[in-house]
N, CA, C, O and CB atoms as a CASP TS submission, in Angstrom:
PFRMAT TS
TARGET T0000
AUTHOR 0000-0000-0000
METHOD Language model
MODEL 1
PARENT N/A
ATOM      1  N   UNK     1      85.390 101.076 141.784  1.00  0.00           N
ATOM      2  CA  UNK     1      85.561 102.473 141.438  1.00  0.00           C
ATOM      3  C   UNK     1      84.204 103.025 141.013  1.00  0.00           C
ATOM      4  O   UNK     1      83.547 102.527 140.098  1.00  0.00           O
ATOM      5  CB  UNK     1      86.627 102.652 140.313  1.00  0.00           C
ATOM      6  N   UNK     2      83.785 104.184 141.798  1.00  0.00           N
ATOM      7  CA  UNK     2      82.370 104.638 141.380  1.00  0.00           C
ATOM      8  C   UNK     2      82.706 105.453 139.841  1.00  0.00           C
ATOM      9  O   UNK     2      83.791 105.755 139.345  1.00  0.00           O
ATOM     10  CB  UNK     2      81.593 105.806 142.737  1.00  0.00           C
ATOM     11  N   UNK     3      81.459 105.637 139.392  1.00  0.00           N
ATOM     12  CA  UNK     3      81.570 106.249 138.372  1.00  0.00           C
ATOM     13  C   UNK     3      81.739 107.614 138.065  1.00  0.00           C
ATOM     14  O   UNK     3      81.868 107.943 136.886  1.00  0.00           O
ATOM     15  CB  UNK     3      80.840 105.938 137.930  1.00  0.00           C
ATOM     16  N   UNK     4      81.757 108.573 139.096  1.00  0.00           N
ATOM     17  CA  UNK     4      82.467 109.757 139.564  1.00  0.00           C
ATOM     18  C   UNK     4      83.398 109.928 138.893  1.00  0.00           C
ATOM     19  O   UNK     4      83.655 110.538 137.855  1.00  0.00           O
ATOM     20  CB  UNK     4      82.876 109.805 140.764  1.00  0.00           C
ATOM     21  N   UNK     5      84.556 108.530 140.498  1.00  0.00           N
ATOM     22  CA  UNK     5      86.017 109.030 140.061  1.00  0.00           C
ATOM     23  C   UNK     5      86.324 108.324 139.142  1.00  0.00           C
ATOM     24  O   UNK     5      87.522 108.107 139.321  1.00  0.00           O
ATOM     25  CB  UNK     5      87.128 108.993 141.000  1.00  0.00           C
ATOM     26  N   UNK     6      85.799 107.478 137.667  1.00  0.00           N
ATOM     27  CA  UNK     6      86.223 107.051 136.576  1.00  0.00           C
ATOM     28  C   UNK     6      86.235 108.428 136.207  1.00  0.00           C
ATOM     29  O   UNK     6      87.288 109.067 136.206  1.00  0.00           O
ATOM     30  CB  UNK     6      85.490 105.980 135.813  1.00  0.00           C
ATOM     31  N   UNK     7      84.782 109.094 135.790  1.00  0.00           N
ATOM     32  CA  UNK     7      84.673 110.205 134.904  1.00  0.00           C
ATOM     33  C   UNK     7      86.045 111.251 134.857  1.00  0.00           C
ATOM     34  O   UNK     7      86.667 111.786 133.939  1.00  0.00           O
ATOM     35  CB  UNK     7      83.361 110.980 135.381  1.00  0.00           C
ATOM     36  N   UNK     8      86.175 111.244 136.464  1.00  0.00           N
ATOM     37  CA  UNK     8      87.048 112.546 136.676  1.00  0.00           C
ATOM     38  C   UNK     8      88.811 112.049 136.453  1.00  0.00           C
ATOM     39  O   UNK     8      89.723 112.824 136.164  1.00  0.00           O
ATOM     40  CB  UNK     8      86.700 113.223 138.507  1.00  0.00           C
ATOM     41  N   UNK     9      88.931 110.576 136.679  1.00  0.00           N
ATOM     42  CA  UNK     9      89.921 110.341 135.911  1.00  0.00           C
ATOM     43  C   UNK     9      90.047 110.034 134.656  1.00  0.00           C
ATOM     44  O   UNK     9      91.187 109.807 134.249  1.00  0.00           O
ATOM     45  CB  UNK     9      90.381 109.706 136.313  1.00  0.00           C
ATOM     46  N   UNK    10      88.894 109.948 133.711  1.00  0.00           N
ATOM     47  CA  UNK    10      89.197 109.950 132.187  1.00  0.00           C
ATOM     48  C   UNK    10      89.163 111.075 131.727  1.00  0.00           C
ATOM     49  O   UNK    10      89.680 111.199 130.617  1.00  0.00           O
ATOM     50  CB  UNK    10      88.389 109.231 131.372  1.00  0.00           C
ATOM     51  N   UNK    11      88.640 112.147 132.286  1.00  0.00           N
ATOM     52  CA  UNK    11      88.741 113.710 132.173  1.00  0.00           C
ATOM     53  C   UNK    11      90.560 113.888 132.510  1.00  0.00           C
ATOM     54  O   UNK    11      91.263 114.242 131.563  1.00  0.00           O
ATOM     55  CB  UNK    11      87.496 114.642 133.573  1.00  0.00           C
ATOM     56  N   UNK    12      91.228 113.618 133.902  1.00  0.00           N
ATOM     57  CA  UNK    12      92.166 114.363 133.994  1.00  0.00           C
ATOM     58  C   UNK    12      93.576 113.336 132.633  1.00  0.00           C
ATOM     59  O   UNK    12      94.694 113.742 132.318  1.00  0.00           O
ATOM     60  CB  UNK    12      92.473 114.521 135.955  1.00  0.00           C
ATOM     61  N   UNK    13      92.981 112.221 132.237  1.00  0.00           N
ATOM     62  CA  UNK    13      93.975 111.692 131.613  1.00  0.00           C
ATOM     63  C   UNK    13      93.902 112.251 130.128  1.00  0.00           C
ATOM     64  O   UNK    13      94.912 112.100 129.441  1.00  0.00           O
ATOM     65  CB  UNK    13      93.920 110.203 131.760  1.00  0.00           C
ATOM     66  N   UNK    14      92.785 112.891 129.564  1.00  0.00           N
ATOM     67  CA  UNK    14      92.276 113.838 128.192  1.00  0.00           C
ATOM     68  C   UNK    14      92.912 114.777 128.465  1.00  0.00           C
ATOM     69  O   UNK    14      93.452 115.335 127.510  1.00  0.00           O
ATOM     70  CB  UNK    14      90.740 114.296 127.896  1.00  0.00           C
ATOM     71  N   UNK    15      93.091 115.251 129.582  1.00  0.00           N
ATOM     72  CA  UNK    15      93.536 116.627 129.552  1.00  0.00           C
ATOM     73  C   UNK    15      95.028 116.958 129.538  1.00  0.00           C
ATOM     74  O   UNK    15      95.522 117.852 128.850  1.00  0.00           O
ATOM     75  CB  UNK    15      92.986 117.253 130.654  1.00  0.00           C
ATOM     76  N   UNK    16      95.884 115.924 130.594  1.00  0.00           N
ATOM     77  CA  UNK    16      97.152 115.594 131.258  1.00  0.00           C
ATOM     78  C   UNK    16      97.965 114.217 130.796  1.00  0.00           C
ATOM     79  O   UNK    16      98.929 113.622 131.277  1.00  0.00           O
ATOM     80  CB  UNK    16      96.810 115.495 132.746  1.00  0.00           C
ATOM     81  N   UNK    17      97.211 114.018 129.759  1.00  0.00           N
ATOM     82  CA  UNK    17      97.718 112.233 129.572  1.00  0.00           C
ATOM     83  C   UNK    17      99.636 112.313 129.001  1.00  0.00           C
ATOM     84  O   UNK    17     100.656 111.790 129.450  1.00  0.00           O
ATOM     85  CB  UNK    17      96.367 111.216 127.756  1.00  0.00           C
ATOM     86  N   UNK    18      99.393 113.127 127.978  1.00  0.00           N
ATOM     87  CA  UNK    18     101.008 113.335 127.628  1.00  0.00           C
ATOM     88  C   UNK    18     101.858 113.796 128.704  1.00  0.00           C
ATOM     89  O   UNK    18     102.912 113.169 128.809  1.00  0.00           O
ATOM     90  CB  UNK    18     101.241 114.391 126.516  1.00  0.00           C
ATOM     91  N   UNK    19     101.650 114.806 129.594  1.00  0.00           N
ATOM     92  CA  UNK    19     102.181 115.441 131.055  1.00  0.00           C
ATOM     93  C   UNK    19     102.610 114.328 131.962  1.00  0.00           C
ATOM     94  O   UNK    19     103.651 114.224 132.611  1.00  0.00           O
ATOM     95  CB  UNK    19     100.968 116.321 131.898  1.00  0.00           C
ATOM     96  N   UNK    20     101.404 113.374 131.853  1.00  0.00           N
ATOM     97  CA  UNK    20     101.330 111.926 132.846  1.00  0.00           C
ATOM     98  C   UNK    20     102.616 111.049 132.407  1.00  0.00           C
ATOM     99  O   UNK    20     103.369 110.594 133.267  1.00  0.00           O
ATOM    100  CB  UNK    20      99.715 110.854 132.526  1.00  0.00           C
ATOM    101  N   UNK    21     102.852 110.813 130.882  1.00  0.00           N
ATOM    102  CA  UNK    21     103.229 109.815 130.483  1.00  0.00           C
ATOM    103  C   UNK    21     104.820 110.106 130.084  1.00  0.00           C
ATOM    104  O   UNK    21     105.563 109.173 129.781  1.00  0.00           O
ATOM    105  CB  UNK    21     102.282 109.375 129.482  1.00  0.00           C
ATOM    106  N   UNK    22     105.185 111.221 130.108  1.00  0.00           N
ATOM    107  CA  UNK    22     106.279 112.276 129.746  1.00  0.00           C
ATOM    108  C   UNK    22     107.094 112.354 131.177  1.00  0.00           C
ATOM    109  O   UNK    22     108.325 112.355 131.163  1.00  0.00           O
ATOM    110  CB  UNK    22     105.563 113.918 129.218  1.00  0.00           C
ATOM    111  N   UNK    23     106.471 112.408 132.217  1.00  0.00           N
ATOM    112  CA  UNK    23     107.043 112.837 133.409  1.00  0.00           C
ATOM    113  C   UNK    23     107.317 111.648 134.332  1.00  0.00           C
ATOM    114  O   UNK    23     108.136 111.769 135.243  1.00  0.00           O
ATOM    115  CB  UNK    23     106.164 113.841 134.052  1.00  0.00           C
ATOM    116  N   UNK    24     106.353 109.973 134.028  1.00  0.00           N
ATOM    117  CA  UNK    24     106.494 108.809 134.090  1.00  0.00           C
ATOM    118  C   UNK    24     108.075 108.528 133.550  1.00  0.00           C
ATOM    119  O   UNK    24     109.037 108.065 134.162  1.00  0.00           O
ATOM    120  CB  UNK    24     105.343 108.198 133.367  1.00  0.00           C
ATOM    121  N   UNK    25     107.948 108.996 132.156  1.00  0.00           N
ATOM    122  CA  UNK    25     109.522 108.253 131.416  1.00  0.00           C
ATOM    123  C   UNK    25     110.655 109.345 131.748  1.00  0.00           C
ATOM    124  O   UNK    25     111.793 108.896 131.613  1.00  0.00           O
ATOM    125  CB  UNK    25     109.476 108.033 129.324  1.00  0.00           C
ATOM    126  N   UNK    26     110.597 110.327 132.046  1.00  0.00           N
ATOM    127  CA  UNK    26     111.226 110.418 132.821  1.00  0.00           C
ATOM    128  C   UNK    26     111.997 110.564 134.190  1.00  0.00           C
ATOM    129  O   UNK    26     113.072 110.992 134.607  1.00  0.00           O
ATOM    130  CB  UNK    26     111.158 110.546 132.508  1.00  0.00           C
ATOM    131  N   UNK    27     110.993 110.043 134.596  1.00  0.00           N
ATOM    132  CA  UNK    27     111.587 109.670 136.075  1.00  0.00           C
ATOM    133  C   UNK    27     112.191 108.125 136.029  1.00  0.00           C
ATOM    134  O   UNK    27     113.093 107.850 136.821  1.00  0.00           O
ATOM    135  CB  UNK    27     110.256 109.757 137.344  1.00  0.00           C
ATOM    136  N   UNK    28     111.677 107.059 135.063  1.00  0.00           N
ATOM    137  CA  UNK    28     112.536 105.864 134.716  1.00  0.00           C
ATOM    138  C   UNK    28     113.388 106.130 134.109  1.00  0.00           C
ATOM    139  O   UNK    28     114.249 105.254 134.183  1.00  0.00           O
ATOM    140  CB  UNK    28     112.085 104.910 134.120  1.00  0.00           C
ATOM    141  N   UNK    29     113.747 107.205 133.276  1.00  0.00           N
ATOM    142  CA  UNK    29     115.247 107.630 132.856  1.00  0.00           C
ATOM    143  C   UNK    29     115.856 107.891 134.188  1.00  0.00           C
ATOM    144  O   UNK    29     116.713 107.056 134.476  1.00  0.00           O
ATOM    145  CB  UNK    29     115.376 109.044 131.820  1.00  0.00           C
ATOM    146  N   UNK    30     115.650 108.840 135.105  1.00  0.00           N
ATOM    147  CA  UNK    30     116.350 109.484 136.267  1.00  0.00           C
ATOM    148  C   UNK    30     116.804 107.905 137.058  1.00  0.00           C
ATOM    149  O   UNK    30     117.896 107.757 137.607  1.00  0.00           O
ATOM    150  CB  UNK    30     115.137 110.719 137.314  1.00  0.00           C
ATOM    151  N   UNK    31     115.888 106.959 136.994  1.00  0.00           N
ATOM    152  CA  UNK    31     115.945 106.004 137.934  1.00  0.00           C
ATOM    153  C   UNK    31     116.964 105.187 137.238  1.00  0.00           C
ATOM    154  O   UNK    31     117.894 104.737 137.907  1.00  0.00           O
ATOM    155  CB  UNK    31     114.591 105.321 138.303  1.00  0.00           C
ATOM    156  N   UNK    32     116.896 104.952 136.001  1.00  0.00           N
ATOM    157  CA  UNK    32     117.907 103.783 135.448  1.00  0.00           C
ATOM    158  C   UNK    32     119.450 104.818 135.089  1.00  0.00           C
ATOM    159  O   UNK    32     120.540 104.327 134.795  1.00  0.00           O
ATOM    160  CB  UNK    32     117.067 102.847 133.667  1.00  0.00           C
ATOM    161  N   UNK    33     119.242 105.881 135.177  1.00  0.00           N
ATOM    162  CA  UNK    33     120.638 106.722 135.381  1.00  0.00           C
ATOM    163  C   UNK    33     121.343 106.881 136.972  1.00  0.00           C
ATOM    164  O   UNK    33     122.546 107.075 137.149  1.00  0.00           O
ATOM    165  CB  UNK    33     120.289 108.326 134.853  1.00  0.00           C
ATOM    166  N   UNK    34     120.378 106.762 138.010  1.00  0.00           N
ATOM    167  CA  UNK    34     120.638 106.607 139.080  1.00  0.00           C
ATOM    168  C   UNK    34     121.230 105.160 139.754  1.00  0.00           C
ATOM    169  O   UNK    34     121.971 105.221 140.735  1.00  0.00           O
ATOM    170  CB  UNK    34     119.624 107.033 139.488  1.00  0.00           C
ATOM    171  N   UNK    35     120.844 103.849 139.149  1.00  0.00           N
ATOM    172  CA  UNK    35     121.060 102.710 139.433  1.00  0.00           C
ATOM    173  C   UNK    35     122.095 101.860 138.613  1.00  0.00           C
ATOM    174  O   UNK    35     122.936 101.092 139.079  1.00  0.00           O
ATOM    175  CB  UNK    35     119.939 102.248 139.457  1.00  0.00           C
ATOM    176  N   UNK    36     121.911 102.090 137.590  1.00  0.00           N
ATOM    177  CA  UNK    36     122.946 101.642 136.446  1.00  0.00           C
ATOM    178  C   UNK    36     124.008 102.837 135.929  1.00  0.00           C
ATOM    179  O   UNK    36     125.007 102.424 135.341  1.00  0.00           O
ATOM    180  CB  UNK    36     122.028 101.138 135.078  1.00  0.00           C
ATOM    181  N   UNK    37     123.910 103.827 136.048  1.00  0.00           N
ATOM    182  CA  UNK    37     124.948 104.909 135.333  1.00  0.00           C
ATOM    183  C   UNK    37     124.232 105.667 134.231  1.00  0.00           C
ATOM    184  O   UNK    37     123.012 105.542 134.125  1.00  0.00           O
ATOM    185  CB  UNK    37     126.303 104.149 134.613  1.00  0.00           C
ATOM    186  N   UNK    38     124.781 106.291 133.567  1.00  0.00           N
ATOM    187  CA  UNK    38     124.573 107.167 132.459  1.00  0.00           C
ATOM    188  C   UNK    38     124.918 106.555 131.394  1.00  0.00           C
ATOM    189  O   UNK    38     123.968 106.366 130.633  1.00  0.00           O
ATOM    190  CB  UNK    38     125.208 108.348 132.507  1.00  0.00           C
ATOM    191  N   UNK    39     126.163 106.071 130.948  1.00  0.00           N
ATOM    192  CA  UNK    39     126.017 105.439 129.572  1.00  0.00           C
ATOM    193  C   UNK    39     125.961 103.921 129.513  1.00  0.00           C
ATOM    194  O   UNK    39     126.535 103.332 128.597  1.00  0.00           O
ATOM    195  CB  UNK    39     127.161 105.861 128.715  1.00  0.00           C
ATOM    196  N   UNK    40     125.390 103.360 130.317  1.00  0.00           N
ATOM    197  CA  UNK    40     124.469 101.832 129.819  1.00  0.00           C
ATOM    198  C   UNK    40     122.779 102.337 129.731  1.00  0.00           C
ATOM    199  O   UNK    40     121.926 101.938 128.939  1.00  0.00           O
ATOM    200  CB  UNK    40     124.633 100.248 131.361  1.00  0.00           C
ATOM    201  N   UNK    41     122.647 103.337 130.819  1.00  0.00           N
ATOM    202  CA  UNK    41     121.277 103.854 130.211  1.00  0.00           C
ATOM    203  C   UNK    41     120.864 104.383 128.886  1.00  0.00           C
ATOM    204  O   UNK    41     119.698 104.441 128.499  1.00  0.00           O
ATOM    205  CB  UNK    41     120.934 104.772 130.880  1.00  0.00           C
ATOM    206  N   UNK    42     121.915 104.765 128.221  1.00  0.00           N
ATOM    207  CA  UNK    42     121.917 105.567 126.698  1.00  0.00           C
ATOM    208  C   UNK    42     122.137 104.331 125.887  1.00  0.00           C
ATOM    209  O   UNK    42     121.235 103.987 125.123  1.00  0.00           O
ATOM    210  CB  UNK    42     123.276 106.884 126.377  1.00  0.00           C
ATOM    211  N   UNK    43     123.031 103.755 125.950  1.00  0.00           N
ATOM    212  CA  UNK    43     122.984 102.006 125.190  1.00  0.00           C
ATOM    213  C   UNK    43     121.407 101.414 125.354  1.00  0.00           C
ATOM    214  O   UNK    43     121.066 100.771 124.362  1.00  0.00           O
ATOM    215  CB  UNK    43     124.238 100.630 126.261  1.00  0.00           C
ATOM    216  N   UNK    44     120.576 101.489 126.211  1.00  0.00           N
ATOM    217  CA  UNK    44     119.244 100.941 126.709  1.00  0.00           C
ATOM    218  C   UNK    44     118.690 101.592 125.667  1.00  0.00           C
ATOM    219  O   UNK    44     118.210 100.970 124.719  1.00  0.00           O
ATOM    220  CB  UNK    44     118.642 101.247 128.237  1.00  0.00           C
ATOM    221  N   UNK    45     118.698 103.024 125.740  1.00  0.00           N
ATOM    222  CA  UNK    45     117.611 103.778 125.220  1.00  0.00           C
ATOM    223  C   UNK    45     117.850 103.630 123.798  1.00  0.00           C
ATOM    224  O   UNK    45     116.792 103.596 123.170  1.00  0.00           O
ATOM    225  CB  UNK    45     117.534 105.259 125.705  1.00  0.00           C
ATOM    226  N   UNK    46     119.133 103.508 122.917  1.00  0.00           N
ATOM    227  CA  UNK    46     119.518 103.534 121.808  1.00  0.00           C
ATOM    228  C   UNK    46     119.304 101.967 120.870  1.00  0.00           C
ATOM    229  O   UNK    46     119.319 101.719 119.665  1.00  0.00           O
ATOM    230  CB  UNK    46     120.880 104.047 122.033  1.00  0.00           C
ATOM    231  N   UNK    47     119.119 101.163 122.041  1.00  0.00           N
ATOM    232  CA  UNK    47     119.077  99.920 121.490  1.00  0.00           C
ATOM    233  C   UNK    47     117.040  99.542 121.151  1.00  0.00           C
ATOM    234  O   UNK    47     116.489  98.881 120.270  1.00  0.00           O
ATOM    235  CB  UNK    47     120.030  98.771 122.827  1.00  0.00           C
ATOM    236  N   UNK    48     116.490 100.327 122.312  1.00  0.00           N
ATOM    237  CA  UNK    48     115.373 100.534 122.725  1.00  0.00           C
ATOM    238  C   UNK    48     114.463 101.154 121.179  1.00  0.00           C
ATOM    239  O   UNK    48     113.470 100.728 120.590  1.00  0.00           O
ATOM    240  CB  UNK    48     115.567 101.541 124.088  1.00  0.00           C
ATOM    241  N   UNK    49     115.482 102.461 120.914  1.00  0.00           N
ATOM    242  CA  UNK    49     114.806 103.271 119.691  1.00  0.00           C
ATOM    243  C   UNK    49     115.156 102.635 118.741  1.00  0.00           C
ATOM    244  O   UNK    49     114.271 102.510 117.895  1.00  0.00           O
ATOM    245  CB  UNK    49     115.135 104.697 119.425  1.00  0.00           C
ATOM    246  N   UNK    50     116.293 102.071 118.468  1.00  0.00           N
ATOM    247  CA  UNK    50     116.536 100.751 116.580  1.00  0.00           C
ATOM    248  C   UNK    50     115.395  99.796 117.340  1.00  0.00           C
ATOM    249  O   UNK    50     114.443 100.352 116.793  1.00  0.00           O
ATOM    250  CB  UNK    50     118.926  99.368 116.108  1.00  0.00           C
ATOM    251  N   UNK    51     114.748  98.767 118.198  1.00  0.00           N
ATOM    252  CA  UNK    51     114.229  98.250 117.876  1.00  0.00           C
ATOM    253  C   UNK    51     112.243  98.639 117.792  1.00  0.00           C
ATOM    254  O   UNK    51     111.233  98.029 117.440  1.00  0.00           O
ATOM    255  CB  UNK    51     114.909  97.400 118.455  1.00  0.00           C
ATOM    256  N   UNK    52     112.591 100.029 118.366  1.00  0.00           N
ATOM    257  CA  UNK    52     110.873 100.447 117.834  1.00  0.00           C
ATOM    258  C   UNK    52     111.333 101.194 116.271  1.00  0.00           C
ATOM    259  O   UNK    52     110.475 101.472 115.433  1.00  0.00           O
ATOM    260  CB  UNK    52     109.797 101.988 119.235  1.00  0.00           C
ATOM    261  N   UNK    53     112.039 101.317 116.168  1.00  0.00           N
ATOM    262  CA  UNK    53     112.412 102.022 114.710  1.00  0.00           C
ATOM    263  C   UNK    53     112.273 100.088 113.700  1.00  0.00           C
ATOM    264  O   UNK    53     111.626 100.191 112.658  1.00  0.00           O
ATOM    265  CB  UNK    53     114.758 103.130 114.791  1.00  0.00           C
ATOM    266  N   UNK    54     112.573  99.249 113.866  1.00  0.00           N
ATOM    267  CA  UNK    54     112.551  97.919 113.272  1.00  0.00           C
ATOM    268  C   UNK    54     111.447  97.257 113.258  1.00  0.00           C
ATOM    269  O   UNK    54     111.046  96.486 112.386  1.00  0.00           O
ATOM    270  CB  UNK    54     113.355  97.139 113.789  1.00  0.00           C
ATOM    271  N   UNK    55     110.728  97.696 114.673  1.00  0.00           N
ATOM    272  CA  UNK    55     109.658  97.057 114.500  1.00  0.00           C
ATOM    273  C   UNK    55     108.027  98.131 113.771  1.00  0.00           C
ATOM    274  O   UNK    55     106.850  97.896 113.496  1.00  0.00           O
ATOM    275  CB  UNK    55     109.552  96.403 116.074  1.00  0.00           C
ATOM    276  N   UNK    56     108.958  99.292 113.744  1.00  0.00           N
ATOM    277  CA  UNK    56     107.396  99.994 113.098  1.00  0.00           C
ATOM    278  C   UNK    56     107.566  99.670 111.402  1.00  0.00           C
ATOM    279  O   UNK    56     106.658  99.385 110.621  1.00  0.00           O
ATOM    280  CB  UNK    56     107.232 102.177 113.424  1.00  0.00           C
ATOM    281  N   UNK    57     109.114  99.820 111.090  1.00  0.00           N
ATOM    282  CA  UNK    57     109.389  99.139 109.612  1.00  0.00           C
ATOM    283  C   UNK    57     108.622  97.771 109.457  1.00  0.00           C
ATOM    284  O   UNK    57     107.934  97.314 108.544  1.00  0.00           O
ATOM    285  CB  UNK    57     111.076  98.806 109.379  1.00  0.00           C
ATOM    286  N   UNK    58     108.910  97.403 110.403  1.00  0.00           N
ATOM    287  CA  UNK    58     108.034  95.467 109.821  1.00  0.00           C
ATOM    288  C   UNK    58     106.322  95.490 110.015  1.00  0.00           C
ATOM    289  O   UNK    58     105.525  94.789 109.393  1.00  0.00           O
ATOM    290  CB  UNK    58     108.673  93.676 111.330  1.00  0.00           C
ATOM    291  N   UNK    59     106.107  96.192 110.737  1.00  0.00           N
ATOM    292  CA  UNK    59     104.551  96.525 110.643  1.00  0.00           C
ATOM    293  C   UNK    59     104.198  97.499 109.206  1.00  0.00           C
ATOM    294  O   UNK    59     103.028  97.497 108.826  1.00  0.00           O
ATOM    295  CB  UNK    59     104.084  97.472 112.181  1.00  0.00           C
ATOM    296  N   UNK    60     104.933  98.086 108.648  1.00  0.00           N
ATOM    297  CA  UNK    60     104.581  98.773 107.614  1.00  0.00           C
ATOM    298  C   UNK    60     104.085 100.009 107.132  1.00  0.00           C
ATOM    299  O   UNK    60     103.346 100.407 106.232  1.00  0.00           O
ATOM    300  CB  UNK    60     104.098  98.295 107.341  1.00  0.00           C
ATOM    301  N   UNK    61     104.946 100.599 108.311  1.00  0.00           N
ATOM    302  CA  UNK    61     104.642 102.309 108.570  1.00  0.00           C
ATOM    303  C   UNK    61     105.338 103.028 106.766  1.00  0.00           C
ATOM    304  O   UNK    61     106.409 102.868 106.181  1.00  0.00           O
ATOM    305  CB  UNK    61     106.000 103.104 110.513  1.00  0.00           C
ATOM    306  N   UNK    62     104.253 103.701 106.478  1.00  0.00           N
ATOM    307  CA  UNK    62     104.239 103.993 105.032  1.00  0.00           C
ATOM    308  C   UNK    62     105.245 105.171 105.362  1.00  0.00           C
ATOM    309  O   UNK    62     106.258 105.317 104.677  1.00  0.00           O
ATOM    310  CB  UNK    62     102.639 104.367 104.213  1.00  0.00           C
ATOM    311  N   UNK    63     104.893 106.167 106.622  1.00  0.00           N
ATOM    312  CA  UNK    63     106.049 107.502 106.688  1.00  0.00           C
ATOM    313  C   UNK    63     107.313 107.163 107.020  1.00  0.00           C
ATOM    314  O   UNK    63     108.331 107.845 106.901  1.00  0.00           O
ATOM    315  CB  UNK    63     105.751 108.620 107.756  1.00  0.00           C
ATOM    316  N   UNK    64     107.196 106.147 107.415  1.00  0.00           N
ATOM    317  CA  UNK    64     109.201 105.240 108.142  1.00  0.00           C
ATOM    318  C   UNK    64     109.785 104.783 106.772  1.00  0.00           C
ATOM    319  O   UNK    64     110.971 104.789 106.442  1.00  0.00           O
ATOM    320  CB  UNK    64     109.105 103.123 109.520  1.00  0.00           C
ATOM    321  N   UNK    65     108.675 104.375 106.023  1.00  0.00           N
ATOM    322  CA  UNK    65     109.405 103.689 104.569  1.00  0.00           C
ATOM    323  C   UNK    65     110.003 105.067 103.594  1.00  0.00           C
ATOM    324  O   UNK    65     111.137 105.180 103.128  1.00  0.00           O
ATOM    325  CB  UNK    65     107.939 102.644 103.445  1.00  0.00           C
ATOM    326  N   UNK    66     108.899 105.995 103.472  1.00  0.00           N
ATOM    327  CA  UNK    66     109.474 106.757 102.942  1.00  0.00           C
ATOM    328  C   UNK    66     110.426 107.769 103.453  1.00  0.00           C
ATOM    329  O   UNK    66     111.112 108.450 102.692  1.00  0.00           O
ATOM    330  CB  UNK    66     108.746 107.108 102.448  1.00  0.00           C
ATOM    331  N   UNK    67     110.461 107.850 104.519  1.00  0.00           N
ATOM    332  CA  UNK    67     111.865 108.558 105.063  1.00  0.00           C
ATOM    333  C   UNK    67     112.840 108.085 105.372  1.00  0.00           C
ATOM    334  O   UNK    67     113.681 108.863 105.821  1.00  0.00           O
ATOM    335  CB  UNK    67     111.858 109.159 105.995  1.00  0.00           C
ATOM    336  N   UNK    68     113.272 106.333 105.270  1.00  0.00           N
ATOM    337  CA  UNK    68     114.345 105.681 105.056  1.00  0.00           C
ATOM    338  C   UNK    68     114.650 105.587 103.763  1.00  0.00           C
ATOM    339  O   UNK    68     115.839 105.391 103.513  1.00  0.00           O
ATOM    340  CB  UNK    68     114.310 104.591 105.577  1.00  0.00           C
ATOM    341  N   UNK    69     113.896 105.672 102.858  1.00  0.00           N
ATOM    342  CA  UNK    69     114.227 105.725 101.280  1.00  0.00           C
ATOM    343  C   UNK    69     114.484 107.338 100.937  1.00  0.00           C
ATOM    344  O   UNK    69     115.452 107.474 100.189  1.00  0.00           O
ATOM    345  CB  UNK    69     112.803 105.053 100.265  1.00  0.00           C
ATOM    346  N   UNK    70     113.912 108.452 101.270  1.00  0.00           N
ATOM    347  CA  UNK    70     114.728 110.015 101.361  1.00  0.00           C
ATOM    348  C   UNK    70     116.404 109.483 102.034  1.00  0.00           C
ATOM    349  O   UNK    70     117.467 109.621 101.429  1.00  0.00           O
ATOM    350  CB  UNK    70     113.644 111.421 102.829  1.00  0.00           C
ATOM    351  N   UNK    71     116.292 109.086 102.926  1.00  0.00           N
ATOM    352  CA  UNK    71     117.919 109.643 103.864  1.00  0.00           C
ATOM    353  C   UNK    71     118.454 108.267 102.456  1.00  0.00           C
ATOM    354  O   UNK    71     119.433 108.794 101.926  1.00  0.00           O
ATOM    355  CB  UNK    71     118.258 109.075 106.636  1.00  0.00           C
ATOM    356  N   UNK    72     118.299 107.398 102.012  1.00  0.00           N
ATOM    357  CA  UNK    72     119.277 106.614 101.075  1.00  0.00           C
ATOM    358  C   UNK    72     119.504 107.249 100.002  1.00  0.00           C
ATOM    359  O   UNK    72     120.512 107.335  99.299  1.00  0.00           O
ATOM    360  CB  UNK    72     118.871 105.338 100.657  1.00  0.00           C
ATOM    361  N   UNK    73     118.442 107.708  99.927  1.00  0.00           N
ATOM    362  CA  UNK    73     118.862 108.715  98.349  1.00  0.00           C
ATOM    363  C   UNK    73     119.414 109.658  98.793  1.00  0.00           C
ATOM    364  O   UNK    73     119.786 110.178  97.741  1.00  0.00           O
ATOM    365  CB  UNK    73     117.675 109.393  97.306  1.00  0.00           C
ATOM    366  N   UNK    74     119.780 110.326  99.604  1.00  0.00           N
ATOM    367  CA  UNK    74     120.493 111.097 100.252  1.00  0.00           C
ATOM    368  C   UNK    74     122.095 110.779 100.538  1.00  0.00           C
ATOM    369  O   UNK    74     122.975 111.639 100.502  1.00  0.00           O
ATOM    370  CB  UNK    74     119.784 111.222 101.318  1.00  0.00           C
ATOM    371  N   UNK    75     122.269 109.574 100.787  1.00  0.00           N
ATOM    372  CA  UNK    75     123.650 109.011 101.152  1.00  0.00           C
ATOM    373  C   UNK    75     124.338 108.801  99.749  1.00  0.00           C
ATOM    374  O   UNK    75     125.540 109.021  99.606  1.00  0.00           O
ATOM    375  CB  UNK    75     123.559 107.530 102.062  1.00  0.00           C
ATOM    376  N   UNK    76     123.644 108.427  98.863  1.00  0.00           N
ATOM    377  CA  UNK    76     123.853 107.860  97.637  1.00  0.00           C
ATOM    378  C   UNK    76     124.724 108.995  96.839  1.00  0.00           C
ATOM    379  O   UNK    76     125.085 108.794  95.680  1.00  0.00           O
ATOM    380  CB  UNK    76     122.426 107.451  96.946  1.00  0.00           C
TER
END
């Protein structure tokens, strides 16, 4: 890869990277709703978000701690 089209693709990924990466996941939503159904894809995605929600808790995300300790004092 010349150093051109690096430049001009680290330019269009600064500019478009969320657009890129947004329109990626969802077209693997469209695809795993197309191949598997609609609600094992939502079981995927739900099982998907508790375990990035578990694993940012065990890494030690200070804003996850304190907004699981708001919603308990909240239930309480």
């Amino acid at each position: 890869m010349s150093a051109n089209t690096r430049d001009a693709l680290l330019l269009f990924l600064e500019k478009h990277g969320h657009a890129l990466a947004y329109g990626l996941l969802g077209f693997l939503i469209a695809l795993l709703i197309l191949t598997i159904g609609f609600w094992p894809t939502l079981l995927l995605s739900v099982f998907a978000a508790i375990g990035v929600i578990i694993g940012t808790y065990q890494d030690g995300s200070v804003h996850l701690r304190r907004l699981l300790a708001r919603l308990m004092r909240n239930v309480r």
